[in-house]
Backbone bond lengths (Angstrom), bond angles and torsions (degrees), N, CA, C in turn:
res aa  C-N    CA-C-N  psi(-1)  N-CA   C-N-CA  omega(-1)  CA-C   N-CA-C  phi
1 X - - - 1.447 - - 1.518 108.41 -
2 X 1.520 98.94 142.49 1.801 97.97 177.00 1.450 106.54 -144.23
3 X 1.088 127.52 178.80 1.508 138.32 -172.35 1.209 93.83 -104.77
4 X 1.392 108.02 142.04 2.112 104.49 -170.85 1.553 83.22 -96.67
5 X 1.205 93.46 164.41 1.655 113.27 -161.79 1.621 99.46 -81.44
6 X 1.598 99.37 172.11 1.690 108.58 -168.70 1.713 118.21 61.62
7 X 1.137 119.89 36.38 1.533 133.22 175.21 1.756 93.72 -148.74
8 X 1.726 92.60 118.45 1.884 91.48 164.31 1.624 91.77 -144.53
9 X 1.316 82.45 -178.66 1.578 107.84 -159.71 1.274 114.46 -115.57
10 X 1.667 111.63 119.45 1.439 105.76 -176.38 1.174 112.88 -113.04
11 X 1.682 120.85 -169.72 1.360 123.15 173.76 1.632 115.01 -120.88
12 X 1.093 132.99 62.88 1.638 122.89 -173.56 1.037 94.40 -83.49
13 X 1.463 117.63 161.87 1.848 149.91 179.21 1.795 94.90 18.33
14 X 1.072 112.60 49.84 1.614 106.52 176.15 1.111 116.84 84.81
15 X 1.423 116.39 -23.72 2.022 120.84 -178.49 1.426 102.34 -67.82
16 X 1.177 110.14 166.45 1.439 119.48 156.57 1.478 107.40 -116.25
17 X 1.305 103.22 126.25 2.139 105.31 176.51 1.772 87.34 -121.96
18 X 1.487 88.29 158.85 1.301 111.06 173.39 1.502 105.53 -121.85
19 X 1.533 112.71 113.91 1.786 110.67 -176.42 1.755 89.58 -118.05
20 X 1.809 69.72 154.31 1.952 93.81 166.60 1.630 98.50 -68.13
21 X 1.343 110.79 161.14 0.959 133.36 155.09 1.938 130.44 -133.14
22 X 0.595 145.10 -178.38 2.378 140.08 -160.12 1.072 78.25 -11.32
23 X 1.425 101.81 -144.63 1.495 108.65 -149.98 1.222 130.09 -56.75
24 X 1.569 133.44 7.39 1.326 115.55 -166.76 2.104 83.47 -97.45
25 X 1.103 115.63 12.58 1.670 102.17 178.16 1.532 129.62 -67.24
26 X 1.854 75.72 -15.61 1.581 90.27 -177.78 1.727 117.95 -90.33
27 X 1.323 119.35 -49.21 1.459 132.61 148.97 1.102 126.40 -32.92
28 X 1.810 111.80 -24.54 1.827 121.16 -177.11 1.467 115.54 -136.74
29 X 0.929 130.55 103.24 1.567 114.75 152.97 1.364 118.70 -99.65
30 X 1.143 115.36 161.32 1.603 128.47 -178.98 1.214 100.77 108.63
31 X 1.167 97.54 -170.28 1.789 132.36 -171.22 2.121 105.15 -117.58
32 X 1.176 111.54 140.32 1.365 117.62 167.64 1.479 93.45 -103.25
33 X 1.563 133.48 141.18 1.363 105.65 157.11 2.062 101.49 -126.69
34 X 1.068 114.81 120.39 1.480 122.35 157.25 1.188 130.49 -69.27
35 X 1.742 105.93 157.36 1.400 129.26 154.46 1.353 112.11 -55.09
36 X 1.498 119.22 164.31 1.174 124.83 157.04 1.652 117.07 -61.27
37 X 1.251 115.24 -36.77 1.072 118.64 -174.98 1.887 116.11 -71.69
38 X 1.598 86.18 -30.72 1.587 114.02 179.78 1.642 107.38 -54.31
39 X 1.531 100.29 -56.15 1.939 110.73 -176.95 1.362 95.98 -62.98
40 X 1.424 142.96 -47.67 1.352 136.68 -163.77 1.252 96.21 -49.00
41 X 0.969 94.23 -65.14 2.368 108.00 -159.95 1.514 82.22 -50.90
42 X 1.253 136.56 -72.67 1.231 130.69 -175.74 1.382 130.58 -25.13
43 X 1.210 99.97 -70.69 1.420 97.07 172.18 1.857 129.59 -89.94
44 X 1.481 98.96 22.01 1.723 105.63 140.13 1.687 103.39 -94.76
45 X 0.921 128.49 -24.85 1.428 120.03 -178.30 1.420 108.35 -65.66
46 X 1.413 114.24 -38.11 2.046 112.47 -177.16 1.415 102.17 -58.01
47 X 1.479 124.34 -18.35 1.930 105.65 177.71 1.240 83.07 -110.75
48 X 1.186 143.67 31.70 1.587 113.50 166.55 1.318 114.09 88.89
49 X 1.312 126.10 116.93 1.869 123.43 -177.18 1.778 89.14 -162.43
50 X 1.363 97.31 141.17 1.417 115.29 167.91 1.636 127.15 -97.94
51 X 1.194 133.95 108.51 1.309 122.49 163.49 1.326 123.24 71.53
52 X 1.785 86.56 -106.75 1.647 113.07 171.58 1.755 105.58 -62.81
53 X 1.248 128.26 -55.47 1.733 108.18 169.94 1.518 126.25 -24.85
54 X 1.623 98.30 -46.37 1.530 107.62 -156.99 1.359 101.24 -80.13
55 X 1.724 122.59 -20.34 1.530 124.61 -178.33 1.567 87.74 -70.82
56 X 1.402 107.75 -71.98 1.266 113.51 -155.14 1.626 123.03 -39.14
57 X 1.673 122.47 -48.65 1.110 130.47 163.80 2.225 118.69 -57.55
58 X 1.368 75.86 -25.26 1.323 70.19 169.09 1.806 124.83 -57.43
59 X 1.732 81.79 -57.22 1.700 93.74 -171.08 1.671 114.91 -64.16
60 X 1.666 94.04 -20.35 1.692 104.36 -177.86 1.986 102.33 -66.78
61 X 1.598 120.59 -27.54 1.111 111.98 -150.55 1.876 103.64 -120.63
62 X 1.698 96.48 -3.45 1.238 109.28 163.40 1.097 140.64 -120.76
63 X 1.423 133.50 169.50 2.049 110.73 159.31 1.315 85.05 -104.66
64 X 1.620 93.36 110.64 1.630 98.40 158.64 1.646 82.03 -155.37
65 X 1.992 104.80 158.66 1.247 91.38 173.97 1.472 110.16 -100.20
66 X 1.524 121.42 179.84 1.434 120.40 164.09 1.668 140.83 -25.92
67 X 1.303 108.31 -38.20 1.830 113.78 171.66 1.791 91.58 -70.09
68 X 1.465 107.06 -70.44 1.332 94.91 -165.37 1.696 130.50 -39.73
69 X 1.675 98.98 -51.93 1.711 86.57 -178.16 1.383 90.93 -81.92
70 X 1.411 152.46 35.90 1.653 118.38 138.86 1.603 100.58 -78.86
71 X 1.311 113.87 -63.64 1.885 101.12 172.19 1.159 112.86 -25.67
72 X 1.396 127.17 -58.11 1.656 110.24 -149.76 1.445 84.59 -84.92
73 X 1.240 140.69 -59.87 1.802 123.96 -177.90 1.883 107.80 -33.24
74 X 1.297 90.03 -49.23 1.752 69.67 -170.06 1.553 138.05 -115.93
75 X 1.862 99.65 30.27 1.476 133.44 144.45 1.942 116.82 -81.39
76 X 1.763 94.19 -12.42 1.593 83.76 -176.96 1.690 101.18 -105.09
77 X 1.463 91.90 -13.42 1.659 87.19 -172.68 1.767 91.91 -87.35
78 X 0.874 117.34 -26.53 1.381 120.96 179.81 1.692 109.95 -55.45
79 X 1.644 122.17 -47.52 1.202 125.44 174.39 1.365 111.96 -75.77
80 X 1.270 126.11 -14.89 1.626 106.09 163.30 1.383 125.52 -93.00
81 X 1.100 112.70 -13.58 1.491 117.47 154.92 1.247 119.66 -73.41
82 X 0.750 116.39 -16.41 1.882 113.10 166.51 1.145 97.11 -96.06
83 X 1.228 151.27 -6.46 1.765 139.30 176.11 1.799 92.59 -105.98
84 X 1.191 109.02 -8.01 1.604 97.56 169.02 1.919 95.22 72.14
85 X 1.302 110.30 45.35 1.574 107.62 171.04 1.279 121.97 -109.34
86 X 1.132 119.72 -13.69 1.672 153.73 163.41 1.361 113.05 -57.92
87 X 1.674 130.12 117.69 1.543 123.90 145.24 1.466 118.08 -64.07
């Protein structure tokens, strides 16, 4: 899984938003705004990460146990595929 290109991730007043950038401005308007935990997964997703990576770094970068970050990996991968942010 990867983040289709022309979408990056910023940091204003502490938030994290995710804006379009060239052409996807037209395909997207709005703002995404994330968790901290949300931008992490994210930005292993801009080089590409599968699944089990995204659990695994999770648990490496959180205290959470195993059930939980598979839910939250794949309620978040779940919301970018429905926003069509996913290759």
């Amino acid at each position: 899984m990867k983040i289709k290109d022309n979408y990056i991730l910023k940091k204003i007043a502490g938030s994290y938003v995710v804006v379009p950038v060239r052409t996807r401005t037209v395909d997207f308007s709005g703002i995404i705004k994330l968790s901290e935990s949300g931008a992490f997964l994210w930005k292993l997703l801009e080089k590409e990460s599968d699944r089990e990576e995204l659990i695994a770094r999770l648990l490496d970068e959180y205290e959470v146990d195993e059930p939980k970050a598979s839910a939250d990996v794949d309620r978040f991968v779940d919301k970018l595929r429905e926003a069509d942010l996913l290759e």
